[in-house]
C-alpha positions in Angstrom: -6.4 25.5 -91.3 -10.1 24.7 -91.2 -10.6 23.5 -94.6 -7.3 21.0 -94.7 -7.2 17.1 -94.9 -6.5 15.4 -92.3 -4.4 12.8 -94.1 -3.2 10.9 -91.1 -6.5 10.0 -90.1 -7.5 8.8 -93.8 -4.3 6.8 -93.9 -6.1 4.9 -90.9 -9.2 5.0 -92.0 -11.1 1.8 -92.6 -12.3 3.4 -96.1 -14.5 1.1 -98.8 -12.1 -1.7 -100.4 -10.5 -1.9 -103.9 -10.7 -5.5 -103.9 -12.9 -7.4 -106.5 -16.5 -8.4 -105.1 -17.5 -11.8 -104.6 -19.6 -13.1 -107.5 -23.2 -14.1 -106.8 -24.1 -17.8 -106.1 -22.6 -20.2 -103.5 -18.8 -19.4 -101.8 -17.2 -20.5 -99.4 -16.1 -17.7 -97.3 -14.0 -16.2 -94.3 -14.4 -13.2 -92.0 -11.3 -11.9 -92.9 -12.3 -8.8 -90.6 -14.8 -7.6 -87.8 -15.8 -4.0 -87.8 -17.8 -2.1 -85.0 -17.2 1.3 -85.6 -18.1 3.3 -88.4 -15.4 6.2 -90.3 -15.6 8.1 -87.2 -15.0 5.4 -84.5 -18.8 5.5 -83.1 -20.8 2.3 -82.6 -22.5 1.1 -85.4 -26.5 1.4 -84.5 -29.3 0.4 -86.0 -32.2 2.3 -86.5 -33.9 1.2 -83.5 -30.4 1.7 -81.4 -29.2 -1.9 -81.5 -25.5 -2.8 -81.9 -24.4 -4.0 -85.0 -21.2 -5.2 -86.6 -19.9 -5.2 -90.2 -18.2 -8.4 -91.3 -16.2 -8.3 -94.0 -15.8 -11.8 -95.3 -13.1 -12.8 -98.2 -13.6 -15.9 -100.6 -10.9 -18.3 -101.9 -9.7 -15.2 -104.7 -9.1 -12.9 -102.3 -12.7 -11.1 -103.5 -14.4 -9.7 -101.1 -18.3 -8.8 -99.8 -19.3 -6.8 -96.8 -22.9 -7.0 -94.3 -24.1 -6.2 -91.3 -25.5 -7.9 -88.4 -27.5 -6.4 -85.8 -26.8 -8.2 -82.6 -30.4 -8.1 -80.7 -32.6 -10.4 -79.4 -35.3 -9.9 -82.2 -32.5 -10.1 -84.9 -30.3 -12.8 -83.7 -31.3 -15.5 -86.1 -28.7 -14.0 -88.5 -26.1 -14.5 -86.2 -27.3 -17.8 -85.2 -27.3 -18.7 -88.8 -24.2 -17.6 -89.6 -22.5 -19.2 -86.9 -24.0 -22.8 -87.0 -22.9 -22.8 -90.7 -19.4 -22.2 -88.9 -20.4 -25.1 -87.6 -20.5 -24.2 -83.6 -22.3 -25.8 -81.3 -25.6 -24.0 -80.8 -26.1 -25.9 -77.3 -22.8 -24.0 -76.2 -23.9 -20.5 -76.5 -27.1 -21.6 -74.2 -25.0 -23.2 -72.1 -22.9 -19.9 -71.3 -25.9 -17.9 -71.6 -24.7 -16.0 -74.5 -26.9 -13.3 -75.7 -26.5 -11.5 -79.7 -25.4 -8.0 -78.1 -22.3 -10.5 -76.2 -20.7 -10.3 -79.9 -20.7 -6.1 -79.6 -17.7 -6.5 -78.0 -14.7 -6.9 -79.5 -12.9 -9.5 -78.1 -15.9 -11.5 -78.4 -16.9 -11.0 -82.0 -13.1 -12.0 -82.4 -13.2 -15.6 -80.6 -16.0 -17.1 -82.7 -16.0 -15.4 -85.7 -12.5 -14.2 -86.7 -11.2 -16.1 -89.7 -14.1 -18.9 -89.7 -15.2 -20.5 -93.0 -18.8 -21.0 -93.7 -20.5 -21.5 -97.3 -22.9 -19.0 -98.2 -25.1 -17.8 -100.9 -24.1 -14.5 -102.2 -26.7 -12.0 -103.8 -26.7 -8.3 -104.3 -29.8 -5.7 -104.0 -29.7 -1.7 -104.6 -30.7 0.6 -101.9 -30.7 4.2 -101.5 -28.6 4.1 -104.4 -26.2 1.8 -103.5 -25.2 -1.8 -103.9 -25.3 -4.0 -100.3 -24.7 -7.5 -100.2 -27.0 -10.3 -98.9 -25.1 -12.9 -97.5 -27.2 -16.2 -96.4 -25.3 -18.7 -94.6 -25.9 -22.5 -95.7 -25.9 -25.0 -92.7 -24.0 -27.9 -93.7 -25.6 -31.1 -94.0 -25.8 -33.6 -91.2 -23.0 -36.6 -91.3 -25.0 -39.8 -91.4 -24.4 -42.3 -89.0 -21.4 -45.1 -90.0 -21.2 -48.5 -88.4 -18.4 -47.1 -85.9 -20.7 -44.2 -84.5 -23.8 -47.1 -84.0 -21.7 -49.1 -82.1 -21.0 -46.4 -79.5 -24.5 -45.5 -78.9 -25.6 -47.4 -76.0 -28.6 -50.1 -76.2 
């Protein structure tokens, strides 16, 4: 039948969520999930052919908000944003010579940023007729220094 539904492939679908949207202002949040394809399982691109990825990240009510990172060299400051207000060590990456388009793949994408908890500041803006979330991460503030920590530091 060419005009049917396919109703086995919607059942798997990833689909746009029910869930209520995370207000604007300041959450803390999770990526509750990591997406790569799109609807029908190619790459997500950007316009200039770059990988991206769509996080889905979940606050503390279970609402949720959805964004995209493109993972290139010339827009990797969002994912180096996002994950030094996970708080990892930006020295590591270097050290491993990680690049942005290393997080295209899966299992990658998975290991740093799977179910990580960041605050962010959560705004909204219309394009094209729709409503996209802006998610900014916030890099938590330095620990000062306690007496302990200044007695370890060698004179």
């Amino acid at each position: 039948m060419p005009d049917s539904y396919d109703w086995e492939h919607e059942a798997n679908s990833e689909g746009g969520s029910r869930a209520a949207k995370v207000p604007p202002g300041e959450h803390d949040l999770a990526v509750m999930k990591i997406i790569h394809d799109d609807k029908d399982g190619m790459p997500w691109t950007s316009k200039a052919g770059d990988p991206q990825m769509m996080l889905i990240y979940v606050d503390r009510e279970s609402r949720e908000c959805a964004d995209f990172i493109t993972l290139s060299k010339r827009a990797g400051w969002k994912l180096a944003a996002l994950l030094s207000a996970m708080g990892h060590d930006m020295a590591e990456f270097t050290r491993r010579d990680m690049k942005p388009q290393d997080f295209a793949a899966p299992d990658v994408a998975e290991e740093w940023l799977q179910s990580q908890v960041f605050r962010a500041r959560v705004g909204y803006v219309r394009r094209g007729g729709k409503e996209y979330a802006e998610v900014t991460p916030i890099r938590p503030e330095p620990k000062p220094a306690v007496a302990s920590d200044i007695d370890d530091i060698p004179l």
